[in-house]
N, C-alpha and C positions, 0 to 999 in steps of 0.2 A: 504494500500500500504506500502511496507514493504520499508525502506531505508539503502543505504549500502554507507561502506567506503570501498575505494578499496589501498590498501596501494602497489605498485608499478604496477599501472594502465597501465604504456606504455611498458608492458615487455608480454611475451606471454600470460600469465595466465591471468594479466591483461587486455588485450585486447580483448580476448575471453569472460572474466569477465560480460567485458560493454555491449559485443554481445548478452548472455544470459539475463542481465537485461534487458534492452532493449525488448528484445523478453517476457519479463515477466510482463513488464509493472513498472517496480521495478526504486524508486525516488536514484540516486547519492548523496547524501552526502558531500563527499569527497573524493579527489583522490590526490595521493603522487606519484612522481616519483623519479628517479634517474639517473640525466643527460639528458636526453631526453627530453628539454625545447621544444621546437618547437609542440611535437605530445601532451606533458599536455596541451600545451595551447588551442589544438587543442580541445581535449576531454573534457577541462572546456565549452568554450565555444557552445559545441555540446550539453554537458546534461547541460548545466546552471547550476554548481558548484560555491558553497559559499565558502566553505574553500577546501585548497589547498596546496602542499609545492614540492617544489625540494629539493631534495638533491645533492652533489658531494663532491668529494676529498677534495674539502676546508671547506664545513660546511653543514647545515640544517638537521643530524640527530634530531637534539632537536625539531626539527618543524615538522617533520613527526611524532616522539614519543606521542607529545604533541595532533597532530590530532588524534593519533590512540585509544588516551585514553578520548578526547574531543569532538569528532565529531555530538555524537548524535545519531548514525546510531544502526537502528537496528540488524543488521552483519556486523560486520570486515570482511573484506578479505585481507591476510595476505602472498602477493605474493611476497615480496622482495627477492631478491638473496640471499642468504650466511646466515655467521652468522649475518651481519648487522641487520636481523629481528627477532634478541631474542629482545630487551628491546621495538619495537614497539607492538611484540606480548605482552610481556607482562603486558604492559601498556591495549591493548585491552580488554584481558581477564581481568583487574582490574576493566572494565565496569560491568563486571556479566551475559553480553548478550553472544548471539553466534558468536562467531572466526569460520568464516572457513579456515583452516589453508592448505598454501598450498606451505610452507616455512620448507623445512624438518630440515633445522638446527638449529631450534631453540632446537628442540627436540634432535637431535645429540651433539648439546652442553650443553643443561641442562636442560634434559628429565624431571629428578625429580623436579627440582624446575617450569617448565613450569605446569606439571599435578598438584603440591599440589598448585600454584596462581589459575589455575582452579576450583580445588577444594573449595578453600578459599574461593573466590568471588563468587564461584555459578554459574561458565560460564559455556560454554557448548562447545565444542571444535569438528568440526564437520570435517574429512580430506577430502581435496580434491584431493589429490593423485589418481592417478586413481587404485591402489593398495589398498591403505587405505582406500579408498570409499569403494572397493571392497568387501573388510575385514569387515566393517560397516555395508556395507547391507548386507554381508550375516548374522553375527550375529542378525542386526539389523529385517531379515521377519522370523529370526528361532523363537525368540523370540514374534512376532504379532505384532509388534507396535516401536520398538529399546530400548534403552536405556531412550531415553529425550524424548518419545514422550509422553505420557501421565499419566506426573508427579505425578498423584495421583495413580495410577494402576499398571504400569509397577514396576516389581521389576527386580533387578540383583542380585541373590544368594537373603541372607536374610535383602537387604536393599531397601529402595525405588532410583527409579531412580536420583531420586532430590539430593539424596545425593550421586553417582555414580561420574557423570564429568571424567569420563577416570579411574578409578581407579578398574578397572576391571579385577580380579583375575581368573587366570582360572579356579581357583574351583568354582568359584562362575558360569561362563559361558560356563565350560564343555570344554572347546577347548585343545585337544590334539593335535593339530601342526596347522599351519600356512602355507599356500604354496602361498608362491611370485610368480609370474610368472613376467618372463623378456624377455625382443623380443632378446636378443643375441646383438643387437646393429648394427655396420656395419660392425665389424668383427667376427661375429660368426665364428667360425670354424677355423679361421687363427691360428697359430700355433706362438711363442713368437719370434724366430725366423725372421719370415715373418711379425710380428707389427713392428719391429723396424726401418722400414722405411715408415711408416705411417705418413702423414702431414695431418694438423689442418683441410686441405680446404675437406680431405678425410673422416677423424672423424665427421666432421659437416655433414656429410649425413648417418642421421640415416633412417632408412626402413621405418617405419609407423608414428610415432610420426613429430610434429611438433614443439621446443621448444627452447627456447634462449642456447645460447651457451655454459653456464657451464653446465647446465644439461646437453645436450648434449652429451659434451666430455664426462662427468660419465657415461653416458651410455654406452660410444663407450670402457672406462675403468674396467665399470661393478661395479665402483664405487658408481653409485647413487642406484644397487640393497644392497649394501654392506648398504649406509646411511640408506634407506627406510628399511632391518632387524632392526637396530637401533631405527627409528624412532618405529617399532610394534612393540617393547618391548615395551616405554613408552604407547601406545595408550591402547593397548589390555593387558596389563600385563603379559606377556610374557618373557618367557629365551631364549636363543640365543639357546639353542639346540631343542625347539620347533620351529623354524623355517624353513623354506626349501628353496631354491632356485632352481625353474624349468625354464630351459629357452625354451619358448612359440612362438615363431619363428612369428605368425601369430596375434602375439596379440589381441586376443577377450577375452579368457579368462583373468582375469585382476586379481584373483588371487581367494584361493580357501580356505576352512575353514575346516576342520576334527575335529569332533567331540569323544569325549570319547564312544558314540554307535558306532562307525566307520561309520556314514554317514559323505560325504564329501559335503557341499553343494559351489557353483561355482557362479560369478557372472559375466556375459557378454555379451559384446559390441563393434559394431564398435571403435576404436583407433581415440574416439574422445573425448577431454577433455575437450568440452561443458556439456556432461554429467553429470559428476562427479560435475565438479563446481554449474551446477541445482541443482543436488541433495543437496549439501550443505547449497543451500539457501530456497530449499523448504521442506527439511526436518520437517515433516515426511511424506509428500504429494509426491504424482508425478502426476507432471503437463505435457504438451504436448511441446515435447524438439526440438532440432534441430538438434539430430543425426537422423542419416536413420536407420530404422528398421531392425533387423539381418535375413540375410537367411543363414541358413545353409545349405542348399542345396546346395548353388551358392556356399560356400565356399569351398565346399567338402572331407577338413579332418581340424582335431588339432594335431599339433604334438609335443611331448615334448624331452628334449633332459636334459643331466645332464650338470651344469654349468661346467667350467676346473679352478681349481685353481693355476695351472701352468702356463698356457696363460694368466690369468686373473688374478693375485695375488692381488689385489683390494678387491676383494670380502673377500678372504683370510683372508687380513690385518684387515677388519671392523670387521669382526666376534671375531678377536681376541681382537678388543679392545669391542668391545659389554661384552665378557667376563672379560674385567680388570674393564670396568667401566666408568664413570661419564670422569675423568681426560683423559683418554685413548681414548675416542671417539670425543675430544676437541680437542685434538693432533691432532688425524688422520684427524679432518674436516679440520682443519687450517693449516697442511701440503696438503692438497689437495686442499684447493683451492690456496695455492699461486701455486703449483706445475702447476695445472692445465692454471692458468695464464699465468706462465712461457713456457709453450708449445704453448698457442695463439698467442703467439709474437714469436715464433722459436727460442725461446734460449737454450732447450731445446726438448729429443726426447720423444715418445710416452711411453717408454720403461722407460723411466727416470721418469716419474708423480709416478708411482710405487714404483720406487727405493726410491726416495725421502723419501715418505708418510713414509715408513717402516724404516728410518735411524731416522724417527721425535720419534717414542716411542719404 
């Protein structure tokens, strides 16, 4: 029985997290929240949790970092907001076991030094993004086995996988582009014009996803396709111009891999992010999950549509800092998230999270 720390347990990843264990038969560890005392104490005393920590605006970083790197647990899971979960992650990954990571800005802030402590300590960094899953398995059944699955056999290009950990070149893995796919949000199609009187209560209703709040807004900004380019440089090794952005209206397809033969291979599913999180922790197995089964038939088409970087200048701004670098995509996350803040509370407009981001670098 495998044991997990789940490090911002009462947030949606988290929640879902506990649901998947649970259904896996899988022991809790420890579980860290943020602010949300009432539902940790809930979910200690549900799985009978040993260690434990809160965090908020006045203190308990140090106690969450400290579990993330002390716990014991067979897998981290690495769900906190923001940049708050670079030093938890990386404390995680200093265990040497598997991070499934599901905290995009750690790697937005410090892609390189997140991949080379992976490296270092031997972890194994497995995404939970339902994109980066995406990216993962399809690399991972081109290959027979992925990356980490069976450390004496598997190689990538001409090293074993043991020594891989995310450092995955794409000469070494053949990949000639990358295709994100994005649901559009809940203003697909609106024109810049017609966002500018968009309220929070409006952005928070995204089409298919179900997800806490800052994510959310990124999506409804196109921001968080903008992070997750970023985050697939660090992951898959990867340039900002081998990337793509299709927006996928229908979300099944969850995103897609091209290869240097030109086959494209695709991975997809219901627009549920039980999945992906399973796959994290059962990696290299697939076990019997709690998404419903895909009909394509019921579905009746996929359609793809090209992202606007006019209406969307989010997307814009990350690619351009994806190309400056390390300093430039720090900027852009921590103009965006105070920006994105600042529109939760009405102090600002839809139009304005944009403006901001791009006055920051």
């Amino acid at each position: 029985m495998k044991t997990l720390t789940i490090l911002g347990s009462t947030g949606s990843i988290g929640r879902q997290t506990l649901e998947v264990a649970e259904h896996l038969g899988m022991k809790i560890a420890a579980l860290t929240a943020y602010g949300n005392a009432e539902l940790l104490k809930e979910q200690v005393r549900k799985y009978d949790v040993k260690a434990f920590a809160l965090g908020s605006e006045q203190g308990g970083a140090a106690a969450i970092t400290d579990i993330a790197g002390n716990s014991g647990a067979d897998i981290v899971v690495t769900a906190i907001a923001g940049e708050a979960g670079l030093e938890p992650t990386l404390a995680a990954l200093k265990t040497g076991k598997r991070v499934a990571l599901a905290n995009k800005e750690p790697l937005v802030c410090a892609g390189e030094l997140v991949m080379q402590t992976a490296r270092e300590y031997g972890a194994e960094i497995i995404p939970v993004d339902s994109e980066h899953s995406a990216i993962f398995q399809c690399l991972a059944e081109r290959r027979g086995g992925g990356f980490n699955g069976d450390r004496k056999e598997v190689r990538c290009g001409d090293r074993p996988s043991s020594e891989c950990n995310g450092d995955r070149r794409s000469s070494d893995c053949q990949i000639k582009k990358i295709i994100l796919t994005a649901s559009g949000g809940p203003f697909r199609g609106m024109t810049r014009e017609e966002l500018r009187e968009v309220t929070p209560k409006q952005a928070l209703r995204h089409p298919n996803w179900n997800m806490g709040q800052k994510i959310t807004i990124d999506s409804a900004t196109m921001m968080n396709k903008g992070l997750e380019l970023i985050e697939a440089m660090h992951l898959f090794g990867v340039n900002p111009e081998q990337i793509e952005v299709a927006i996928h209206p229908e979300s099944i397809i969850h995103s897609m891999v091209e290869f240097a033969d030109g086959s494209t291979i695709a991975q997809m599913s219901h627009p549920d992010m039980r999945m992906p999180i399973q796959y994290a922790l059962t990696y290299p197995e697939r076990l019997s999950g709690l998404t419903k089964p895909l009909d394509l038939t019921a579905i009746g088409k996929l359609t793809f549509e090209k992202p606007s970087f006019e209406n969307f200048p989010c997307l814009r701004l990350a690619y351009e800092a994806a190309k400056r670098g390390t300093a430039a995509c720090a900027a852009l996350n921590r103009a965006n998230e105070k920006a994105v803040a600042l529109f939760l509370r009405g102090e600002i407009g839809f139009n304005e999270i944009s403006e901001i981001i791009e006055r920051a670098f």
